[in-house]
C-alpha positions in Angstrom: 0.0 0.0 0.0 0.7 3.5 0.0 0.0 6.4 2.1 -0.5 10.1 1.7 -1.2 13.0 4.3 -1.1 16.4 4.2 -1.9 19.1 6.6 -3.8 22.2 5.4 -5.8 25.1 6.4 -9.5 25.2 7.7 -11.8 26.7 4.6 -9.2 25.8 2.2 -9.2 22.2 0.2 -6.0 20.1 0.5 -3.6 20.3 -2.3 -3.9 18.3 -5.1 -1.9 14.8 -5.8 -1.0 12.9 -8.9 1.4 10.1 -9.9 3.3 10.8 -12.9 2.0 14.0 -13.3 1.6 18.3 -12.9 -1.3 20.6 -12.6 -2.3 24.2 -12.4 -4.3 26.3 -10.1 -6.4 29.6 -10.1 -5.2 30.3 -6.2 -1.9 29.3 -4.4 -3.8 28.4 -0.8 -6.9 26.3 -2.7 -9.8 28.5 -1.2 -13.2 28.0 -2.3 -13.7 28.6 -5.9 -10.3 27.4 -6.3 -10.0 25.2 -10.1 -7.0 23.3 -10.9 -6.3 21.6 -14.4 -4.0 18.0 -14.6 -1.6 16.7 -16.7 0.4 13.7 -17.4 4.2 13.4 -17.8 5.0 12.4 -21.3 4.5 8.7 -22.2 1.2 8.5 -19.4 -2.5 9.3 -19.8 -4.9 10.8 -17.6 -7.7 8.5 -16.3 -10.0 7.8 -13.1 -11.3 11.1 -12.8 -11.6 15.0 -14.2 -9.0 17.0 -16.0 -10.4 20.4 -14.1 -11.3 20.1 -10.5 -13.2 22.9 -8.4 -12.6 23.3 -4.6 -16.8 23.9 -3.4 -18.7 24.0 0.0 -17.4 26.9 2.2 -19.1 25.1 5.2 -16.7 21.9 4.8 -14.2 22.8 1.4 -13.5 19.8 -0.6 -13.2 19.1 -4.7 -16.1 18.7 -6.4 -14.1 15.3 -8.3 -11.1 13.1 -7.4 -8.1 13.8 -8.6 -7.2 11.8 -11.5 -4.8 9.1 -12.3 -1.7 9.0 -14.9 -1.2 5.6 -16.4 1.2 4.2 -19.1 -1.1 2.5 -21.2 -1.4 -0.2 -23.6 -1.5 1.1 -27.5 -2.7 4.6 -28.7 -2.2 7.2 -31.4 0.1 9.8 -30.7 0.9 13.1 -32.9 3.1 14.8 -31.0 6.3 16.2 -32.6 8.5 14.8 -29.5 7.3 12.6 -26.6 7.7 9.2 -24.8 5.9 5.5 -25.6 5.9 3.6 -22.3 6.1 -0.3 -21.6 2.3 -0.8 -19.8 2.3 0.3 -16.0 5.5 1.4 -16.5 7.6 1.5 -14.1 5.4 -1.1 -12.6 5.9 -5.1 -14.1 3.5 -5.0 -17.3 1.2 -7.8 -17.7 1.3 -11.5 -19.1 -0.1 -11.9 -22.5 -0.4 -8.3 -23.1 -0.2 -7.2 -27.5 0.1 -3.3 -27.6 0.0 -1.1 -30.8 1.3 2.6 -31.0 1.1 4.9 -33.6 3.4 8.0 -33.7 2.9 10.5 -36.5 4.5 13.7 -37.4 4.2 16.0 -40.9 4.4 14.8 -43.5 8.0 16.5 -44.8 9.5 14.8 -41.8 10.7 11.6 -40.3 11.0 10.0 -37.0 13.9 9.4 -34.8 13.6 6.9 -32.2 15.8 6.6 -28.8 15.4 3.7 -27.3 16.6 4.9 -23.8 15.2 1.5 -21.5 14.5 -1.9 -22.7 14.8 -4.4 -20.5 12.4 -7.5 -21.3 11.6 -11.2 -21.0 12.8 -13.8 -23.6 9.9 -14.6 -24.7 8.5 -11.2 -25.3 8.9 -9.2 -28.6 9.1 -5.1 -29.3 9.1 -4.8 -33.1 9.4 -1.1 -34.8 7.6 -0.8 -38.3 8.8 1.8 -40.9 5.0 2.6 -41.7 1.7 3.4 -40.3 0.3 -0.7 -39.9 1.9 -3.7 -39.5 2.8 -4.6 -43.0 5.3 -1.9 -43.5 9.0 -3.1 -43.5 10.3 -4.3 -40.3 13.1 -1.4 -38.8 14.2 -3.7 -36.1 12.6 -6.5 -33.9 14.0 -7.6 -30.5 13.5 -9.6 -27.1 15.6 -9.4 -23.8 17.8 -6.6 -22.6 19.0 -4.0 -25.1 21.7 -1.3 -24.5 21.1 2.3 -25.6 20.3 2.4 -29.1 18.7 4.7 -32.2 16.7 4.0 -34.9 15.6 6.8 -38.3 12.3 6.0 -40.4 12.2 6.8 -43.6 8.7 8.1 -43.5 6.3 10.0 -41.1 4.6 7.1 -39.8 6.3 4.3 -37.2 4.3 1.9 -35.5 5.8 0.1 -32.2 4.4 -3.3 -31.5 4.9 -4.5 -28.0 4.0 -8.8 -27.5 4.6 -10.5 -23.9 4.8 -14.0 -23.3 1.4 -15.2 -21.7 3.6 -17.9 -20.1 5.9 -15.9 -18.4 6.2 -14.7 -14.4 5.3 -11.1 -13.5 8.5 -9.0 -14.1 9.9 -6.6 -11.7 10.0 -3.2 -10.7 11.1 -1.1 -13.8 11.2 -3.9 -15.7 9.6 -2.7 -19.5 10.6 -0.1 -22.3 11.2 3.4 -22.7 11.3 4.8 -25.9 11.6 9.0 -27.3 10.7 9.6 -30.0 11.5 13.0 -32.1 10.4 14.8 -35.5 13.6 15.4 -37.1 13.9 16.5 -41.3 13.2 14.5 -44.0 16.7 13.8 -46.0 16.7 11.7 -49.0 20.5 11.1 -48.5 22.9 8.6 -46.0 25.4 11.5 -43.6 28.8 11.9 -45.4 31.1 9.1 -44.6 34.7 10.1 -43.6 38.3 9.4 -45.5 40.4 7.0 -43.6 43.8 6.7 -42.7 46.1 4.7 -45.2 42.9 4.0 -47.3 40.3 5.4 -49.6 36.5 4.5 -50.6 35.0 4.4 -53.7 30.9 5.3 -53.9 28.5 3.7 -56.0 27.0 6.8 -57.6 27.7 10.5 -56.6 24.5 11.2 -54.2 24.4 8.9 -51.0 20.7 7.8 -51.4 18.9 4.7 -50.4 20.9 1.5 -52.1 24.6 3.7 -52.6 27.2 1.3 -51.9 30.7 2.7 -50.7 33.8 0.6 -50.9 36.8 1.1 -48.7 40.2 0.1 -49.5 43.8 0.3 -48.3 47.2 1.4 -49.7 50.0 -1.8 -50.3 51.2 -3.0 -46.7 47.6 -2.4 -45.2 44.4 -3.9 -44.8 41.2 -3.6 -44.1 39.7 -4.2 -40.1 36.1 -3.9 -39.9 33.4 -4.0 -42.5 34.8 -2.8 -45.9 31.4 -2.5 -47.8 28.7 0.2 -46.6 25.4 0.7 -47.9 22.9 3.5 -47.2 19.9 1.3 -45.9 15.9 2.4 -46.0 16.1 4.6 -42.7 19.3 6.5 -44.2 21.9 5.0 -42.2 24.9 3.1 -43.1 24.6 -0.9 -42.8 28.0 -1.1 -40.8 30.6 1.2 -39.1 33.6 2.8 -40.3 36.4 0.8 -41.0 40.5 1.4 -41.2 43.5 0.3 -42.6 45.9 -1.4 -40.4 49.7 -2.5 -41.2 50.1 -5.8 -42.3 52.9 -7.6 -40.2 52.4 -11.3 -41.7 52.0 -13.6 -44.3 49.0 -15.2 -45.6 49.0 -18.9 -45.1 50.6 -20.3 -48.3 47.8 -23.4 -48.0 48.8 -27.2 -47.8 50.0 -29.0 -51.0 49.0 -32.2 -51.9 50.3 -35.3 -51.2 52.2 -33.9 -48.6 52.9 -32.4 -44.9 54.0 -29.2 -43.9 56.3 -28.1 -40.9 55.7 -24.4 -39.8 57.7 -22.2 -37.4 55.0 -19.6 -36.1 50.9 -20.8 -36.9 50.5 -17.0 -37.4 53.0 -16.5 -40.2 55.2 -13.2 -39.1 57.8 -11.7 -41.0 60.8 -14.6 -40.9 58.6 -17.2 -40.5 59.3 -20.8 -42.4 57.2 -23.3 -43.8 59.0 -26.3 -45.5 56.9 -29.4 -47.4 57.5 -33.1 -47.4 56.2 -35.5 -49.8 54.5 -38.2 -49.1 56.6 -41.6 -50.1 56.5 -42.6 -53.9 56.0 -38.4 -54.7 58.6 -36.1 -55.8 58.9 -32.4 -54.5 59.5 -30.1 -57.5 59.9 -25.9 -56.2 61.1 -25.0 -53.1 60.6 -27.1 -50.2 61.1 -24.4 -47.6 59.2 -20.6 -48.0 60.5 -17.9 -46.2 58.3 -14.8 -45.3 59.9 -11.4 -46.1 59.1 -7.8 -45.3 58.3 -5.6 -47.7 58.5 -2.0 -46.9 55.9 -0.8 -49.9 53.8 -3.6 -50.1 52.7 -6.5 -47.4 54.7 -9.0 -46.8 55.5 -11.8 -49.5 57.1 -15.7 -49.6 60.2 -16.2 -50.8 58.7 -18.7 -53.5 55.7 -19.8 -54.6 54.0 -23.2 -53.1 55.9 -26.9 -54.4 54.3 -29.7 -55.6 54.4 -33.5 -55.1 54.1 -35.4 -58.2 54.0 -39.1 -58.5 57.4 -40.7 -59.0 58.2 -42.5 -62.3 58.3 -46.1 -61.7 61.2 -48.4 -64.4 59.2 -50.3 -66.7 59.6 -54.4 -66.7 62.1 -56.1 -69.1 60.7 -57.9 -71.7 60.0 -61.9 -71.8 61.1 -64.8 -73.9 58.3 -66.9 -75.2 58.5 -70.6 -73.8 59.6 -73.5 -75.8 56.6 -74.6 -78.2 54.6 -71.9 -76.7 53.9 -68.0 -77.0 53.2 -64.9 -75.7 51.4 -60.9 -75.9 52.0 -58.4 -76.0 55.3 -58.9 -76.9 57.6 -55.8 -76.4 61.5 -54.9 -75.1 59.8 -53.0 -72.2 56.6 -53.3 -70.1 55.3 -50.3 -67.8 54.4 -50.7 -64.2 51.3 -52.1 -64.3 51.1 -54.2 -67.6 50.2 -57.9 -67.8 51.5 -60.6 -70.3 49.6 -63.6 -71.8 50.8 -66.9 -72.2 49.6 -69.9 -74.5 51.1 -73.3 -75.3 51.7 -75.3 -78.9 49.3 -78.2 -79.6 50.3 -81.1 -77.5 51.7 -79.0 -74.8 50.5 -77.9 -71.6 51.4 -75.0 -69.4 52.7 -75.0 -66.6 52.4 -71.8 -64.4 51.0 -68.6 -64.2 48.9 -68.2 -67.8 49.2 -64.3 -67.1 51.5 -62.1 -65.2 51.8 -58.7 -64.2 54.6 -55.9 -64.0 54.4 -55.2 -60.5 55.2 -51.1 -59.6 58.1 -50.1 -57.5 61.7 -49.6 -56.6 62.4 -51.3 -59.2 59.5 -53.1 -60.7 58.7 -56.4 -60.9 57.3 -59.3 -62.5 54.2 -60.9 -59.9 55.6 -64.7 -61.2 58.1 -66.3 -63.3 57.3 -67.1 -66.5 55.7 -70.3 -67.4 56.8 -73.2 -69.4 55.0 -75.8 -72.1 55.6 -79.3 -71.5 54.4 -82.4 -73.8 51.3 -84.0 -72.4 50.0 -87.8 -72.1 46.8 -88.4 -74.8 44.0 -88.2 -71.5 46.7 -85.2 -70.1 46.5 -84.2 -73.6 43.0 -83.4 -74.2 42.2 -81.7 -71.2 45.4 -79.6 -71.3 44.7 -78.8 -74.7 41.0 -77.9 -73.9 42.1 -75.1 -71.4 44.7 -73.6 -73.7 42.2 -73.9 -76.7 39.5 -72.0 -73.8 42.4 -69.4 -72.9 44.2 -68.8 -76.2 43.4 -66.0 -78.5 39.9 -66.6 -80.8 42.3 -66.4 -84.3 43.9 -69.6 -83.3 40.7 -71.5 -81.7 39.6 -73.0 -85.4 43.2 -74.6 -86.0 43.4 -75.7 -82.9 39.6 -77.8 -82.9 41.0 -79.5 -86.7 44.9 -81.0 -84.5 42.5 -82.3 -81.8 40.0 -84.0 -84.0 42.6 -85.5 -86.3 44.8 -87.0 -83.3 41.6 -88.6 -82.1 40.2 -90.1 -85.1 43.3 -91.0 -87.3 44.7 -93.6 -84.4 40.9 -95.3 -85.0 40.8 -95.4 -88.6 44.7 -96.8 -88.2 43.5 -99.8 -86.3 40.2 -100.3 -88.7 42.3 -100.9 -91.7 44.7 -103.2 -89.5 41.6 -105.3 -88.1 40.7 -105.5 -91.5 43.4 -106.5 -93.3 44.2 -109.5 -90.6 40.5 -110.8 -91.2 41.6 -110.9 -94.9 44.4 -113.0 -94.8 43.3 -115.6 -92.5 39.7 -115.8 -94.5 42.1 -116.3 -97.8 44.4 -119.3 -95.7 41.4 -121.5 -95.1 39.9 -121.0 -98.6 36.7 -118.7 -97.8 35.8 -116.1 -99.3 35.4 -113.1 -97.2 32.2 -112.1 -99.1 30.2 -115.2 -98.4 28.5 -115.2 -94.7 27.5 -118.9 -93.1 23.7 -119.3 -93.7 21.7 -118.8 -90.3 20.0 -122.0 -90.4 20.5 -125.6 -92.2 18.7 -126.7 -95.4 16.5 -129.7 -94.1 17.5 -133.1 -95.0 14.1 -134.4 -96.8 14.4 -131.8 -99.6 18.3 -133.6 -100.2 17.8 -135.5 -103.4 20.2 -138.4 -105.4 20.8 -136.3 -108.3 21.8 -133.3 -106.2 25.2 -132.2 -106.9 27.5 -130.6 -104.7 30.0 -128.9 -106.1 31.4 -127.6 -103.0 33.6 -130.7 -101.2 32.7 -129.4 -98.0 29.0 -129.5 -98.8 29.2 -133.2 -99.4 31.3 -134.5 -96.7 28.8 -133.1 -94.3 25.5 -135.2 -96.9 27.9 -138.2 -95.8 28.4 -137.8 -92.8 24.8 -137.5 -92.0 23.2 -139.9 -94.1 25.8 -142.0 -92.2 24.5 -140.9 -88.7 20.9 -141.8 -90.2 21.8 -145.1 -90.7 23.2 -145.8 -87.8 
């Protein structure tokens, strides 16, 4: 709570009271017939009772109204061309899931400027400044937490402040809120002058500094550039960043890594006399300068001693070339195979190969062949045929039809051989017992009853056997 007395005199009324706020009177003691007029301090607005109170009743003197109260309120239109916008009950804690709108206008030939003296809010809450009169005009700044002291220009008459707190949040404390000036200043169509720096110069887009000019600063040989060294002139006339300058350069830039190799450094910073020397990695060869050297440079910034090496891949020896085996071949056939090149191997008909069919030039220090070469031996006929098989499957296609006419002659002449031997044997013998070799043995015997007196044999053999049975039948 708070408490307020005041002593006064009999047939006078007390002297008036308001909270963030002044008034006037007609008389200094407050007699009857006494009028006073209120007013608020910037930023607050009168409410709870009359802006003119009368002092009445000689009998018992009192004001004819209470005094009235001076609140900072939640939204409204001001067109003032200087005063304050408030944070809600300020400096008393605003309230939880509160959305304010104010409007500040000023003529129309002028802009505003606005100080943001006080802002100290939740996380959650939001104070966003429009560049327009409603909340579809571009976005001058938005921000939530505590803030430093800071400015912001319109480019217009019109600025609307939009002030959001976080229903979730706990009750702030005292003076915990916003306070924000605001001022009618000139309309200018241009960005301020920016300065020359030392040891540097800048370089505008166009001659006037109006909305979307960008300047470029730059610095003399042995300097460079700290800071920001594009500017534009943004919407509300004010440059995007601060003013740069040009300090001396006392190092070297980093001369990078090279590949296929490490790098040894004396300082990580590169001064003046610092080193950096490059190894290869193993099987690469360094070609430049292996070890940089950063010089001074009294006109310009300091410069290596040489430009960056490189590691290029070292030149392997090529493979001496190979003899073709005995009754066999190979391809490619050359006096010298690079690292990395494979030879073929095939064997005559009748031979087999025995080894590695291909090998490979193997890279290195020198290179190598990955297995001796292989040899053809003679094969047995079984040995033979499935030798032969997997040099006819791994031998070049030209050869493949030759090869299938050797195998088929080795198999079939050996069988027509032994035919005409068979052949002739069954010849000889048929001719030694007096056959001929065209007549076969009948299947089954001529019967006996048929057999006749006047029959003739001419055949001896025929008729010995007539005897011999007619014999047996008599017997």
């Amino acid at each position: 709570m708070a408490l307020r007395y005041e002593a006064f005199q009999q047939g006078h009324c007390y002297e008036p009271f308001v909270k963030y706020g002044n008034f006037s009177s007609s008389a200094p003691s407050y007699p009857v017939g006494t009028t006073v007029e209120f007013s608020c301090d910037p930023g607050y607005t009168l409410e709870q009772g009359s802006i003119i109170i009368e002092c009445i009743d000689p009998h018992d003197p009192q004001w004819n109204e209470t005094e009235p109260a001076c609140r900072a309120v939640c939204s409204g239109e001001i067109t003032d061309s200087a005063g304050v916008v408030l944070s809600p009950n300020w400096p008393e804690p605003y309230s939880r899931g509160q959305d304010c709108i104010w409007g500040v206008h000023v003529e129309e030939d002028k802009r505003v400027l606005l100080d943001v003296r006080v802002l100290r809010i939740g996380p959650g809450d939001v104070l966003t400044f429009y560049d327009g009169d409603d909340l579809t005009a571009r976005v001058l700044g938005q921000y939530s937490g505590p803030r430093g002291h800071f400015k912001l220009f319109t480019s217009m008459a019109d600025v609307t402040i939009q002030f959001q707190s976080d229903p979730g949040a706990s009750v702030l404390g005292y003076q915990q809120g916003f306070v924000i000036h605001f001022f009618e200043v000139p309309r200018n169509d241009t960005c301020p002058e920016l300065p020359e720096i030392p040891n540097g110069w800048k370089s505008p887009s166009q001659p006037e500094l109006v909305h979307g000019t960008v300047v470029t600063y730059q610095c003399y040989p042995g300097y460079q550039v700290v800071g920001s060294s594009v500017l534009m002139c943004q919407w509300d006339l004010t440059w995007s960043e601060d003013l740069p300058s040009c300090q001396r350069v006392t190092s070297c830039h980093d001369p990078g890594d090279v590949e296929h190799s490490r790098r040894l450094i004396s300082s990580p910073k590169f001064p003046v006399g610092a080193t950096v020397r490059y190894i290869c990695d193993q099987g690469f060869v360094l070609t430049g300068s292996a070890i940089l050297t950063c010089h001074d440079r009294q006109a310009s910034s300091p410069k290596w001693s040489d430009r960056a090496p490189k590691c290029l891949l070292q030149q392997l020896k090529p493979c001496h070339g190979l003899s073709a085996p005995e009754n066999g071949a190979h391809s490619p056939e050359k006096r010298l195979h690079p690292a990395g090149a494979t030879v073929h191997f095939s064997c005559a008909p009748g031979y087999v190969l025995k080894g590695q069919a291909s090998i490979k030039c193997v890279p290195g220090h020198p290179s190598h062949w990955s297995d001796p070469p292989p040899i053809c031996r003679a094969a047995s006929l079984d040995g033979f045929y499935s030798g032969r098989s997997l040099d006819v499957a791994k031998a070049p296609a030209a050869s493949s039809t030759l090869d299938a006419a050797h195998i088929a002659a080795a198999i079939f002449l050996p069988l027509v051989l032994m035919a005409l031997l068979v052949g002739g044997v069954y010849l000889y013998f048929s001719r030694l017992q007096g056959k001929s070799p065209l007549r076969l043995p009948r299947t089954r015997p001529r019967p006996y009853d048929r057999i006749t007196v006047e029959s003739a044999f001419d055949n001896p053999t025929y008729e010995t056997g007539s005897l011999y049975f007619a014999g047996d039948e008599r017997i």
